[in-house]
Structure formats: structure tokens, C-alpha cells
MIVOMI-735862 format. One record per residue (C-alpha): x, y, z. Coordinates in pm, whole numbers, plus 50000, padded with zeros to 5 digits. Each point is the difference from the previous one (the first is absolute). Example, Ala and Ser with C-alpha at 12.3 -4.5 7.8 and 13.67 -1.06 7.14 Angstrom:
512304955050780501375034449934
***
This chain:
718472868773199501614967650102496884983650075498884996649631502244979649909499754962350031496325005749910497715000149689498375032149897496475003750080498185000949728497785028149996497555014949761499995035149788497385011550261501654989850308498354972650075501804965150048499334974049751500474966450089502424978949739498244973949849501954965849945499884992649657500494964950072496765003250168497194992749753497475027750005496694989050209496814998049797497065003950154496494983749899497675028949779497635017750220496544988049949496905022749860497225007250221496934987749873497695028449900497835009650278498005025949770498334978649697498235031349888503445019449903500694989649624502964976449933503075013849826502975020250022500965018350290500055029049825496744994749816497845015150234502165036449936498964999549627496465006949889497854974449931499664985349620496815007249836500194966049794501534976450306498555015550280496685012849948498304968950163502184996150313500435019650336503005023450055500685025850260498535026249777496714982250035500215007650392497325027850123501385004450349503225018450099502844993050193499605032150233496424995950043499864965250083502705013450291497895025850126496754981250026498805010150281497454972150048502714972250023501804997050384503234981849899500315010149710504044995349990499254964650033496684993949828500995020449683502274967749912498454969850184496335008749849501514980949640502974988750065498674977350350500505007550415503084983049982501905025149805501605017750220500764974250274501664981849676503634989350083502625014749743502014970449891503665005849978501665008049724501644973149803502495027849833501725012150389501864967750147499655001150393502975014750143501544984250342503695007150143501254972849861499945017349670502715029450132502434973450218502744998649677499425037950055500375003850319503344976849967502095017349805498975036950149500504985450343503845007350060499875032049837496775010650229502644989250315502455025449853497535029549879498564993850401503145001750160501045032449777497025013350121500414995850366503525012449965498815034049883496835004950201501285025850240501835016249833496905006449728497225001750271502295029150119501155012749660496475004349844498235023950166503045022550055500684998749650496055006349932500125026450269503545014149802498474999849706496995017050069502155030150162502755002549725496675001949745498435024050214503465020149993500144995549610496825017750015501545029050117502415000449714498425024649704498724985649693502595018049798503174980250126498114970849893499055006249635502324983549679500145031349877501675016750288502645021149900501635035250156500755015149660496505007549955499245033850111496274989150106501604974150212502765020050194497565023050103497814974150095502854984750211501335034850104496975023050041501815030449990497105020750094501314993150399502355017849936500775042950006500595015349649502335023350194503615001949949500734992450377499204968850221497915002950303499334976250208496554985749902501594993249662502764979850180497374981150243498274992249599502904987249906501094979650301496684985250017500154993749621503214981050033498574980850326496804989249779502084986049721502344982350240497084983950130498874991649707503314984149899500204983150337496674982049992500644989649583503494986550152498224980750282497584988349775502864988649735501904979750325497174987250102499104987549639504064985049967499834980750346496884983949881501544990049742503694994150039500154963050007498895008249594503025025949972502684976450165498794975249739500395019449714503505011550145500964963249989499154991749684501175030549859503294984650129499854971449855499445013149685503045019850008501784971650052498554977849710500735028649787503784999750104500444967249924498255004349659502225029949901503074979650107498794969249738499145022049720503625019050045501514962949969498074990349688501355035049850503994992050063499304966649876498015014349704502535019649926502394973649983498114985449747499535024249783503535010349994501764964949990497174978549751497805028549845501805028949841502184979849781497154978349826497535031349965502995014449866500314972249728495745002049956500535037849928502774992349750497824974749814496895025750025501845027449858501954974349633496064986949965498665041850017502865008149760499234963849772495845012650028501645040049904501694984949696497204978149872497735026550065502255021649789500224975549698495555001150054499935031549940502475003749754498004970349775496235026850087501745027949880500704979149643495614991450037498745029149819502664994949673499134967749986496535006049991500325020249748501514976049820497454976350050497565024149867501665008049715499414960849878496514998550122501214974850282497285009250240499764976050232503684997450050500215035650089496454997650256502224971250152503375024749999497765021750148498124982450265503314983750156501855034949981496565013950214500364968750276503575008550010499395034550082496984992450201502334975550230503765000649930500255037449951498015015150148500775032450184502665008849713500105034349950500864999149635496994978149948497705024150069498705005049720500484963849844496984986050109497385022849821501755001549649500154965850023496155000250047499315024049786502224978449699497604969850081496735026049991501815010649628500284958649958496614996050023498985024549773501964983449728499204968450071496115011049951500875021649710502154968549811497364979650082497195019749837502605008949730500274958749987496114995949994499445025149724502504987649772498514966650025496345007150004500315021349693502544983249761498964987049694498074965449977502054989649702502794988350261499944963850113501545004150306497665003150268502325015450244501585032249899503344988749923502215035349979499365028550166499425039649910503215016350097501724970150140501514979149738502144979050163497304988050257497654970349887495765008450099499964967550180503045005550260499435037950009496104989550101500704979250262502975021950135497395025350040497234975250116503134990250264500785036950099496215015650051499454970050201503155006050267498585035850020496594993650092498565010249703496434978549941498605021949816501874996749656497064980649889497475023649972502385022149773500344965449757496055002150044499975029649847502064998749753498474970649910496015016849974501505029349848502164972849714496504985749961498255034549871502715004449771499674965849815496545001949947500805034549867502734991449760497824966649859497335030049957502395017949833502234977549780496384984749844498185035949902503325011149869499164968349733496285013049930499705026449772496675009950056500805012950364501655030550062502334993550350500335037150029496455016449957498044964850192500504998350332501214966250138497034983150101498045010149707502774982749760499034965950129496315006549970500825010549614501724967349925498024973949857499634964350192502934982449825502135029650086499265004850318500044961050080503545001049883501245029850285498374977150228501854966749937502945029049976499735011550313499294961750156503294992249850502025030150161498474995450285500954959450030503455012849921499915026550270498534977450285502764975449878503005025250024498225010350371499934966250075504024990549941500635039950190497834990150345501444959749965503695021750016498735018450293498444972550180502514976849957502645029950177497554998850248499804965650043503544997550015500205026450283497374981550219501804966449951503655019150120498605012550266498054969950166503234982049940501785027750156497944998750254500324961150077503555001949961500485027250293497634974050212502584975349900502735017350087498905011150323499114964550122503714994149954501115027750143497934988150338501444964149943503895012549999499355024750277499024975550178502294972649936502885031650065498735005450364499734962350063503684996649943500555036750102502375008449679499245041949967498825000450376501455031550150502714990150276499285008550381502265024850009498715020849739496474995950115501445011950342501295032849766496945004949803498365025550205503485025350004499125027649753502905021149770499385030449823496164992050007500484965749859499234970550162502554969249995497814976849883499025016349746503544997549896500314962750110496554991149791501245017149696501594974949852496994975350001497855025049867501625008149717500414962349917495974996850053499145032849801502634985549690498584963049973496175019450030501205027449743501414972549788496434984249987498055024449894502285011849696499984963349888496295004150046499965035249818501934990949752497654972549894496895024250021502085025449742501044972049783496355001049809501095036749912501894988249679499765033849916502395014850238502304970749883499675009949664500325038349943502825004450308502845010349836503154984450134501905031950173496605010250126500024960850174503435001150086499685035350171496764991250145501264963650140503195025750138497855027050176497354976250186502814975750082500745016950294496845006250110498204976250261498164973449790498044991350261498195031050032499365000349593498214968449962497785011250354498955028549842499104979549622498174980150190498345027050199498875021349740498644973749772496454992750013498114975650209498944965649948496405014249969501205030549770501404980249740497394974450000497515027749960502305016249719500044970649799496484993150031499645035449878501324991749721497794971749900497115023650084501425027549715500424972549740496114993950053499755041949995502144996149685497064976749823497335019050203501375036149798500624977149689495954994150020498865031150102501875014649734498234977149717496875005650176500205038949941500884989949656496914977150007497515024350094501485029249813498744976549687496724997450137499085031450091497625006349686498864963850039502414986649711500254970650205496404995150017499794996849639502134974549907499124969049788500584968950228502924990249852502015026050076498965005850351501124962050018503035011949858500065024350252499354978950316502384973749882503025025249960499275014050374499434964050126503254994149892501815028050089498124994850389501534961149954503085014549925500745028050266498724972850217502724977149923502305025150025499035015150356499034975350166496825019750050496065005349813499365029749984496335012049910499405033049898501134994849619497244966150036497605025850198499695023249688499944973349759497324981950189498205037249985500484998449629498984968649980496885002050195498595034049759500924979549719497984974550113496815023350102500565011749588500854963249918496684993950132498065025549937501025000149619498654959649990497285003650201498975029549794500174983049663498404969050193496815024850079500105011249608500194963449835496764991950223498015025149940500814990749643499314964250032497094989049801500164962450171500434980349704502274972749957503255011249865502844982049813502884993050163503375010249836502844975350019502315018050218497625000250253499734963449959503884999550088499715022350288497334975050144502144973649909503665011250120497535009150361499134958149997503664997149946501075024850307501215026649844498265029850154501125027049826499055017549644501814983649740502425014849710498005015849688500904976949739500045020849647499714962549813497644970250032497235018550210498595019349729499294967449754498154979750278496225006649957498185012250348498194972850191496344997250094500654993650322502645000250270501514970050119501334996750363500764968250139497724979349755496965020150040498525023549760498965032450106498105024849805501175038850082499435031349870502605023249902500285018750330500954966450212503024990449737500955040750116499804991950340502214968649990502815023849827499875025350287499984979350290502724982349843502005035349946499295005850394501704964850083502925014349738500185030950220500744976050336502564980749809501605032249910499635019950303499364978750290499995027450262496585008449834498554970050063497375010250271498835030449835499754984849674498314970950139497335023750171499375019049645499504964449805497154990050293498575035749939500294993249623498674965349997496875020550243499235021049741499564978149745497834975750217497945031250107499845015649622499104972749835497014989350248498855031449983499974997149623498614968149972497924987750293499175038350017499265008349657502415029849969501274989249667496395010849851500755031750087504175003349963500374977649652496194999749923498964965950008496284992249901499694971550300502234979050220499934966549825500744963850176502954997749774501425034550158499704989050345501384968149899503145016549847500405021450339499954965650189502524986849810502215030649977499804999750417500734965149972502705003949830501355028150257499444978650284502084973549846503185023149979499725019850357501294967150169503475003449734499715035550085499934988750422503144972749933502045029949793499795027650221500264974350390503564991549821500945035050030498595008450298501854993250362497934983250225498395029450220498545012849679498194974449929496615013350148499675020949717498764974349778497234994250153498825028949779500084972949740497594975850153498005026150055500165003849622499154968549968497064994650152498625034349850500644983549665498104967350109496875019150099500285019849677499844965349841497544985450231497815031049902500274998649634498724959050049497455012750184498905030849778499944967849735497484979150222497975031450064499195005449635498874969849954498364997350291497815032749927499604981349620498724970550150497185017150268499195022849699498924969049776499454974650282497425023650108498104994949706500264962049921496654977450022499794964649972497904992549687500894984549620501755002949813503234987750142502685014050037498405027350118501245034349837501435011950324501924977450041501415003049623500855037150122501544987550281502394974949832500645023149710501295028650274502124972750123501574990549699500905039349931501505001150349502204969849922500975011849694501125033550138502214987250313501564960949869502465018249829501015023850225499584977050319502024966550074497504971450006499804993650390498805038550107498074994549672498384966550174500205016150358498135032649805496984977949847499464982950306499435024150187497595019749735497964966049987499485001450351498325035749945498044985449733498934970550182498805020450294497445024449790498684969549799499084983850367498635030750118497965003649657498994962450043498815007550310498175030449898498074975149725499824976550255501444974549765501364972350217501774963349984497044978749990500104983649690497565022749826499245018149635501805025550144502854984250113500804984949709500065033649807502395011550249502314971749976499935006149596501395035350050502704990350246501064973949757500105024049761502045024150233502414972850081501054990049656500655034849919502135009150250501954967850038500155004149582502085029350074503984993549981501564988450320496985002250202499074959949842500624989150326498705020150250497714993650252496365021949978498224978150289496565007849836497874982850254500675029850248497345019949787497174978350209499205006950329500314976350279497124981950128499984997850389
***
């Protein structure tokens, strides 16, 4: 064992094999990359080395050779019989002779090992390879000698242990088993009989010899077994020894640091414990007396409450309650007489609730329903609580269903509220049939009495119920800004509350840690050194840290009431109805319970952020649902009236009426809430639109009559149709005032002056002008009708361009009035009336694109539409007025011959037709379409007299002939130019002639 010493351990490897260290200092040898060999078989494909195990690709390898391609095997190519070295030949027949006499280079991986490699090796193993050799030598006797008698031992003492039975040798080898005594002792050697004879006593002897020799050879075997191995047993001995002894000398140390334990304890420890136990037991008595005094202030909780009850001072007695519940929930709790505490006091706030909901809705009904002959808009005094005002009481309540969690109060003020509206359009019903006599409120029921009244009277409940109803949304208006502004108030407390306990505790770090820098309420060594002794199940520390943590939980308490105090102080109402011994006994009870855990539980129970910014913008949401109702509720009133059609039927003027009363009362409620509500503008725009389709239809109606009527002759024109054209010139669209004076002593005009021109009309035009203008009245009125009323003057302004073609250019008016003929001065007239129309649709287009926004104005491009219908009307009447001519002149053309005397008598026909013509349309006409007419009527009559020239063959050449024909187109040409303010237009004679080429 000596020998290892002085030496380094071999190193040696899990597996028995020695490793040889490798020097770290010793960078490691890198060796140059082992080169490919080239490839000796061009015909194998390139690629991966495991490409040739995967099929081949259809797309990529369908043109090239791979191993699948090959036809020969592997085993047959072997076995070919016709090949004599075919071990050799197999390779070298592709791959060349020299394959196989082909040196294998050396690897470039395997460095080439020499003895120099193992000399540090064989160095340091050297002198322990001297000692393991002489050890060796030392013992080779005595094991050359010692093996093979111990082999030759061994084989004996197993071949002895053979002999031994199975049985002795089993675990589960025991002689209380019956099975194995018998086994052991087979009593079946021996006689039944009562006496002994000698064969049993030679069994028995030999019995006893057996098992002797049994125990001898398991006793040689067991020797043999310790003398192999009693070097191991003397070693064990010895350190069995020396363990003894260690553990002697460690009992004798710990026996020393018990006396001087001991010592301790009895001269340093017992008296200052003693004092520790002394303070323990004053602070349990001081905690048993306060605790006491806590429970003497609970027990006064449920009077008190009472109390606070009895003056409607809810949220003082939620906040009695709440700090009596954290009391109990942490200062007392375990206390048998307390038992029973906890659930009355949650069954008082369950009965708080309830009241609070019940005053509230109380509260909500007395306001909703009071009389509208008060100013106030907040109820000022209460049902059944006189000396409380509305306002405080309100907000106390707003204040107290708030702390409890109660979000819901809303939807009873909601309601109240829908249910406040029924009745006031029940009581205006009421309060006006009770002033009609001719309605009997008992025997009607209630929908029918506003159907009885007349207009007037039912116009009047309607601005009746708009003004309750302005009153109502006003006194819901000043309720929800009371409610919203508790809210408000609530939120703003408790983000302040909230920033100042951030505040706080930032100072509370910044002292800490200014305390531990100069170590001020650091706990002294020594009692740190005590803090783990325990008394009575109390730790010291505990005790120690007390102090500190009361100071911390008083300045922390102290916060939070200065913080709840702040949120209560918008509660004017619990300022103002607390009577003083209710304060006084209240202030007296809760003084002596832990602030602290009062204000932690007002600001636990109080809604979130979140909840009370959803509350109050709740609220603003049920002051729209209070002008929502307020129109629904006129809208049922609304439609109730038109139910027959009533509405329908109105003049314009009082439908105007109507829409401007519900356009106002919309403007109002939309002032008022903030909000526009459209279902009381829905049903009037319903209204509005059937009173337009009967608006319409009436006019266009009485339009269709006055035309088929119309006899087309020139009427007069009264002089208040001469100041509706003129106030139009001036810009005022819009029907004027009947005048009872003046009017009637102005004789009617002969024609109709607009913007300096004269313009002959027949009755049904000046008709026209009077409705159109009533439709523009009807947008100035009602704008919201300004689309649809738009639409029906296009369709009216249609029907009389469609009518009164089909009148005129048609000849329906022979049949409807019973006209004789269609005269030139007729279709004249109709020019001029269309004229006249097309002159006022661009007035019409400027009114109407004032009133309409911007995205609307597609729709009057019905208008130009319009227009250009009435142009080609016009253009067709000129044209119907060339065409009789025309067929004049090839009626009498045709007959005209060139021979004396001159003028000829056709052409006397001719001029004399003219002159008629003229006669009938330079009145009715303005001189340039009267110019622009005749021009184009001698055009048609120059072209038949050149075609009848030509038919004579009467040509420019000087002749008889010619100079007849020049006498009659002199003769034409003073005529016509004779004719009033055609003296100066140009007839261009000499295009009668043909051209000579």
C-alpha cells in the first residue's frame, strides 16, 4: 500500500483501458483533409451518397443512367461460369488491371505511432513497475504453491457442499414447519412401537452421524471462507476501533458544551427571559383591555344603526356597518359572543338596500309626477320627509346606492320616467276634452276623443303636450346633472385617493430607508439573537415589531380617513339631516374602532374607475332615452291623428303650421339633450310625404281639367298675376299676400310682362305660374320635403308639356274642347306659353339648389331634362308653322306658269297666305323668332318655285320668260318685306335660278 504513494494516479478509463493525459498546453495536432478519389466509374450518376438508395425521379432522372437501369445481377455476374478469374476480372474489366495491385494510401486521419509517443508514459509508470515487479517476485512461491491447493481445496469443499441437502440451504429454512422437520427427521426409520430396538438406535446414530457431517463440512467450508479472507476481518476490527475511539472523544466534547451551556443559561438567560415574559404578559393584558373596550364600542353598533336609520342617514350607517364587519372579520374574530354579529349585521345592510331602492323610487315618482306649475326643476321637499331638502336627500342616496354596488338604480329612474311620459300625454288628453263639450270623456274611448276634435283643437293638445314635455326633459335634465355630478365627484375622490396613497407610499420607502441608513428603529443584536425563543406560542419579535407596526398601520389609517372623509364630504346630505346626539353618539361608538380598517373597506366597496365612468355615461345615455320617450310619445299622438287620414287632408297652411310646431319642438329637445332624435321628424316626414302625393295629385288633377278645357285663345291677364311675375323678377319666390284693396280696380293686361318682353298666354299658363309657385311655398315652409316635392313639380311641369302637345301638335283639343281646326295663331299661343315655362324652370333650378345639400343635387337634372323637352316642343310647333306653309306653297307652286299678266295670280295667293300668317303670329311672337320664322318659310318657298322653274324650264338667260319671273319675285319681295319688322330681312331671291356649270 506504501508504494502508491509518491506517485500520480494512473489515469484510466470507465472501460479499463488506460487513457493517456493530454497536455493542455499542447495545442491539438491538425491534420491536412483527406483527399477524394477521383471517380473511377463515370457511368454511376453524380450526387449524394445516399441518392442511389432512393428511387429515381421521374422529372430529373428519366434521361440519365442509375443502378436501376442495370440488367445484370450481382450473383450472376459471380457465378458466370464462362469467366476464369472472375474474383479479379469482375472489378478490373471497368474499373482497369491495376485495381487491385492499387496501393491504399494511408490515412491522413491515424498519425503514425512510434515509441517515442509512450516515453512520458513509460517515465512516470517506471518506478512503480520496479515496485509492482518486486511485489511480485516476493510472493511467487508462495502463490505458485497456494493456487492449485486452494483450486484443488476448493473443488473438494464444493464437492462436499454437494453432499449437503438442498433443504439446509433454502431462505426459507425453518424447523417449525411440520413439512420441514419431517423432511430433516424422516421419522418413517424409525419403529412406531413403544420400545427401542436396536435398528431404531443404529437409525438414529447414523442420523446424528449424517448431520454432524453435515455440520462439519458447512464449518470447514465457513473456515475456509474466514482464512481467505481475514486480512478483510482484521481490517474492519481496526477501524471499528478507531471509531470507538472518535466517538469517545466526541461524547466527552458534547458533555463539556452541556456544563458550559448550562452555565449560561442559568447565570445570563433566565433572568432576561424572565423580564421578556413579564413584558409579554402587561402587552397581552394592554391587547385584553383594548380588545375589551372593541368590543364593548360593537356591541353599541346595532343601536346606533338604528339610529342612523331612523334619520335616513344611510351611508353613515353602511360605513358603521362595514368597519364594525372588518373589525369582526380581523380584531374579533373567534369571539364567542359574536357569533351571531356578523349575519345581522348583513342582513341590516340587505334591509339598507332595500330602502335605499325603495326611497329612491319613492324620490323618482314624486318628482316625475308633480305638477308642472312648480318652477323648481329639482324636487325641493320630499313626501314624508319634511325636514330633508330633494337636492341633498338625492345625492345622499345617489352617494349610498353607489358604496353598495348598486348600478342598476338607473333603469328604475328609466322607468319611472317612460311610465311619467304616458301619463302626461294622458292628462293634456284629458284636461283639453274636459273643455269640449261636444265629446263625451266617459262614453269615447281615448283615442277616438282626439280623432273627434277638430284641427284647431287638436293642434292646441299638441303644442300642450310639446310644452309638458320641454318642462319634463328640463326637470330630468337638472335630476341626472344631480346624479352625475355625485358621480363625478366620487370618481374625482377616488383618483385622488388613489394618487395620494402612491404619494404616501413613496415616502414611506424614502424614510425607511433613510431609518436603516442611520439605523434609528434597527432591532439591537441582542434581540435579534432572541428572536427565534418562542412563549406561550408567541414569537418575540412579534412582540419587539409591535411597536413599529402600530405606528405604520396609524399614519396609513390616518390617510385614508383624511382621504374618506373628503370622498363623503359631497354627501351634504348626511351633513344636513344628522341630528346632533345621533353625530355625537355615532362620532363616540366608531371612535374606538380601528379607522384604518373603515376607510379600507369605503374604498373597497366603492365602484371602480371603469364603473363609475360607465354610470355616468349612463346617465347621459337616459337623458337622450328621456327625449327619445318624449318623441315616441308625440309620435303615437301623431299617428293616432292620422289614422283616418285627417292629416292627409289638410289645407297647406296648416300642415305648415304643423311642421313648424314639430320642427321646433325637435330644435328644442335638441337643445336640451344634447341629442336629435328622429322618430317624431320620421312621422312627420311620413305625413309630409302623403300630403305631398295629395298636394300633388290635387294640382296636377285640376292641371289635367283646365287643359282639357283650354280653348287656346289668348287670355287677359289679371293684375295680380302681373305682381306675382313681378315680385318673381324681384326674388321673391313665394305666393304673395291677397290684398282685399287696390287689385280689384286695376284693369287685366293683354299680355304678361316678364323681364321686358311680352308674352301672350292663355289662361291655363297664368294657373301654372301660381302652382309652381305654391310648390316653392311648400319648400320654404317645409324644407324636409324638398326632394319629394321637387320630384312632383318635374312630374307636374311633364304633364303639362305632354298634355298640351298632345292637344295641340296632336289635335286632341278637336275632340276634348271641340275645336273646328288647329289655327297658326293656336300653335303660336302654345309656343309662347312653353316659352314662357322655360323661362321660369331656371328660377325654379336656383330656388330649390339653395335648399338642397350638395349630394342632392343630381336630382335636378330632372329639370334639364325638362328643359330640353320644352325646347323640342317649341322647336316642333316652329316647325309644324314651316310645314303649313310649306304644303301651301307646293299646293300653288305646283300650279304657277310663266305667262301675262304679271303678277301672276299664284303668286297673289301666295303673298296673300303670307300676310294672314303674319297677321296671326306678330302679335303673339317677339320679332326675332318672328324674323327667324319667315326666313325659314321663304326658304320652303324658294325651293318649290326653283323646282317649278325647272319643271317650265324657265331659266336665267335674259329671256321673255325671265323677265316675267323676275316681275313676280318683285312682287313677292315687296310684300313680304311690306310686312312689319320683316322691312329688313334678307329673301336672297337669286337662289330661285339654277346654277349654270
Amino acid at each position: 500500500m506504501s508504494s502508491n504513494q509518491g506517485s500520480p494516479p494512473i489515469p484510466q478509463s470507465s472501460d479499463g483501458l488506460f487513457r493517456k493525459p493530454r497536455d493542455p498546453s499542447v495545442a491539438p495536432r491538425h491534420y491536412r483533409r483527406v483527399r477524394s478519389l477521383p471517380d473511377v466509374c463515370p457511368k454511376e450518376p453524380p450526387g449524394e451518397a445516399g441518392a442511389l438508395c432512393d428511387g429515381p425521379s421521374v422529372v430529373a432522372d428519366q434521361h440519365r443512367w442509375t443502378v436501376y437501369n442495370s440488367k445484370v445481377n450481382l450473383p450472376a455476374a459471380l457465378n458466370d461460369p464462362r469467366l476464369a478469374k472472375r474474383e479479379s476480372d469482375f472489378f478490373t474489366k471497368t474499373w482497369g488491371l491495376d485495381f487491385t495491385e492499387t496501393e491504399v494510401m494511408p490515412s491522413f486521419y491515424l498519425p503514425n505511432i512510434s515509441r517515442e509517443h509512450f516515453s512520458s508514459y513509460l517515465q512516470e509508470t517506471a518506478q512503480r513497475e520496479k515496485i509492482h515487479e518486486r511485489c511480485k517476485n516476493i510472493c511467487l512461491n508462495k502463490d505458485d504453491l497456494a493456487v492449485p491447493t486452494i483450486t484443488n481445496n476448493h473443488d473438494k469443499a464444493r464437492a462436499e457442499l454437494e453432499q449437503v441437502p438442498k433443504i439446509f440451504m433454502k431462505p426459507e429454512f425453518v424447523l417449525n414447519d411440520p413439512a420441514t422437520f419431517n423432511a430433516v427427521l424422516p421419522w418413517s426409520h424409525f419403529s412406531v412401537a413403544g420400545g427401542k430396538n436396536s435398528r431404531d438406535v443404529a437409525s438414529s446414530r447414523l442420523l446424528q452421524e449424517k448431520l454432524s457431517h453435515y455440520l462439519d463440512v458447512v464449518e470447514v467450508s465457513i473456515a475456509r471462507q474466514i482464512s481467505l479472507r481475514s486480512e478483510a476481518f482484521f481490517h474492519a476490527m481496526s477501524s471499528q476501533h478507531e471509531l470507538q475511539d472518535r466517538l469517545r472523544e466526541t461524547s466527552d466534547a458534547v458533555a463539556k458544551l452541556r456544563a458550559r451551556t448550562a452555565a449560561i443559561d442559568r447565570v445570563m438567560c433566565r433572568g432576561p427571559l424572565q423580564a421578556l415574559r413579564d413584558t409579554l404578559t402587561r402587552n397581552n393584558c394592554i391587547k385584553l383591555h383594548n380588545k375589551l373596550k372593541l368590543m364593548a364600542a360593537v356591541h353599541q353598533t346595532q343601536p346606533t344603526v338604528q339610529l342612523l336609520l331612523s334619520t335616513s342617514e344611510f351611508v353613515g350607517a353602511l360605513e358603521l356597518i362595514a368597519t364594525t364587519k372588518e373589525v369582526l372579520q380581523q380584531e374579533l374574530q373567534g369571539i364567542h359572543s359574536f357569533r351571531h354579529l356578523g349575519s345581522q349585521l348583513c342582513e341590516m345592510e340587505r334591509l339598507i338596500d332595500k330602502m335605499m331602492v325603495a326611497d329612491f323610487s319613492t324620490y323618482t315618482q314624486s318628482d316625475l309626477s308633480r305638477a308642472f306649475e312648480e318652477d323648481a326643476q329639482v324636487l325641493e321637499k320630499v313626501p314624508q320627509q319634511p325636514a330633508a331638502s330633494g337636492k341633498d336627500r338625492l345625492q345622499s342616496l345617489v352617494f349610498g346606492l353607489l358604496r353598495q354596488r348598486k348600478l342598476d338604480f338607473l333603469d328604475i329612474y328609466s322607468e319611472e320616467m317612460i311610465r311619467a311620459a304616458k301619463n302626461i300625454v294622458r292628462q293634456c288628453v284629458m284636461k283639453s276634452v274636459s273643455q269640449i263639450s261636444e265629446i263625451d270623456a266617459d262614453t269615447v274611448k281615448f283615442h277616438e276623443q282626439m280623432r273627434l276634435m277638430t284641427f284647431h283643437q287638436w293642434f292646441d293638445l299638441l303644442l300642450d303636450i310639446f310644452e309638458h314635455f320641454i318642462l319634463f326633459l328640463k326637470r330630468i335634465k337638472a335630476t341626472l346633472s344631480v346624479i352625475r355630478n355625485v358621480v363625478l365627484e366620487v370618481l374625482d375622490s377616488s383618483q385622488r385617493s388613489r394618487l395620494a396613497d402612491a404619494n404616501h407610499s413613496d415616502g414611506r420607502t424614502n424614510e425607511e430607508e433613510e431609518e436603516a441608513e442611520s439605523g434609528g428603529p434597527a432591532l439591537h443584536s441582542g434581540e435579534a439573537e432572541l428572536a427565534y425563543l418562542t412563549h406561550e406560542g408567541l414569537f418575540i419579535s412579534d412582540a419587539l415589531n409591535e411597536a413599529e407596526q402600530r405606528s405604520n398601520a396609524a399614519a396609513h389609517a390616518q390617510l385614508r380617513a383624511q382621504t374618506h372623509t373628503e370622498t363623503c364630504g359631497s354627501d351634504s346630505a348626511s351633513v344636513t339631516t344628522e341630528s346632533s346626539s345621533s353625530r355625537e353618539h355615532n362620532s363616540n361608538t366608531t371612535s374606538s374602532l380601528p379607522i384604518g380598517g373603515a376607510a379600507a373597506i369605503s374604498e373597497d366597496v366603492m365602484p371602480s374607475d371603469l364603473e363609475l365612468s360607465r354610470v355616468a355615461s349612463n346617465v347621459q345615455e337616459l337623458l337622450y332615452t328621456a327625449s327619445d320617450v318624449s318623441h315616441d310619445r308625440c309620435v303615437k299622438v301623431l299617428m293616432t291623428r292620422a289614422k283616418d287620414g285627417s292629416l292627409e287632408r289638410l289645407s297647406a297652411s296648416e300642415f305648415v303650421c304643423l311642421s313648424q310646431a314639430v320642427e321646433s319642438f325637435v330644435r328644442d329637445t335638441e337643445e336640451l339633450c344634447g341629442r336629435r332624435s328622429m322618430s317624431l321628424r320620421g312621422a312627420l316626414q311620413s305625413q309630409a310625404n302623403r300630403f305631398v302625393q295629395r298636394f300633388h295629385e290635387e294640382r296636377k288633377t285640376k292641371l289635367s281639367l283646365l287643359l282639357d278645357n283650354e280653348r287656346w285663345k289668348q287670355a287677359e291677364v289679371p293684375a295680380e298675376f302681373q305682381d306675382l311675375v313681378d315680385s318673381i323678377a324681384d326674388g321673391r319666390i313665394m305666393l304673395p299676400e291677397r290684398r282685399h284693396t287696390g287689385s280689384e280696380d286695376r284693369k287685366p293686361g293683354e299680355f304678361l310682362c316678364v323681364d321686358a318682353q311680352k308674352y301672350a298666354v292663355v289662361g291655363t299658363v297664368l294657373l301654372l305660374i301660381r302652382m309652381f309657385l305654391e310648390y316653392c311655398q311648400c319648400v320654404n315652409d317645409i324644407p324636409s320635403i324638398t326632394t319629394d316635392i321637387l320630384t312632383r313639380l318635374a312630374d307636374l311641369l311633364k304633364h303639362f308639356n305632354s298634355r298640351s302637345c298632345q292637344l295641340v301638335l296632336g289635335a286632341g283639343a278637336l275632340q276634348v274642347v271641340g275645336l273646328k281646326t288647329i289655327t297658326t295663331r293656336n300653335l303660336a299661343l302654345a309656343s309662347r306659353c312653353l316659352q314662357l315655362v322655360v323661362h321660369y324652370i331656371p328660377v325654379i333650378r336656383a330656388h330649390f339648389e339653395t335648399r338642397l345639400q350638395p349630394r342632392q343635387y343630381s336630382i335636378l337634372r330632372h329639370l334639364d331634362h325638362i328643359t330640353k323637352d320644352y325646347n323640342d316642343h317649341i322647336a316642333e310647333i316652329s316647325a309644324k308653322l314651316v310645314a303649313i306653309m310649306d304644303s301651301m306653297f307646293e299646293k300653288a307652286l305646283s300650279k304657277y306658269e310663266v305667262k301675262a299678266p304679271m303678277p301672276s295670280a299664284c303668286l297673289r295667293n301666295v303673298c296673300k297666305q303670307m300676310a294672314k300668317m303674319h297677321e296671326a303670329i306678330n302679335e303673339l311672337l317677339p320679332e326675332e323668332q318672328t324674323q327667324m320664322l319667315f326666313l325659314r318659310i321663304n326658304a320652303s318657298f324658294k325651293l318649290h318655285l326653283k323646282r317649278q322653274l325647272a319643271r317650265l324650264g324657265v331659266g336665267n338667260d335674259g329671256g321673255p320668260q325671265y323677265g316675267l319671273v323676275m316681275v313676280d319675285v318683285a312682287f313677292y319681295s315687296e310684300n313680304v318685306q311690306a310686312l312689319r319688322s320683316l322691312e329688313h330681312l334678307d329673301l336672297n331671291m337669286p337662289e330661285i335660278w339654277e346654277q349654270k356649270r
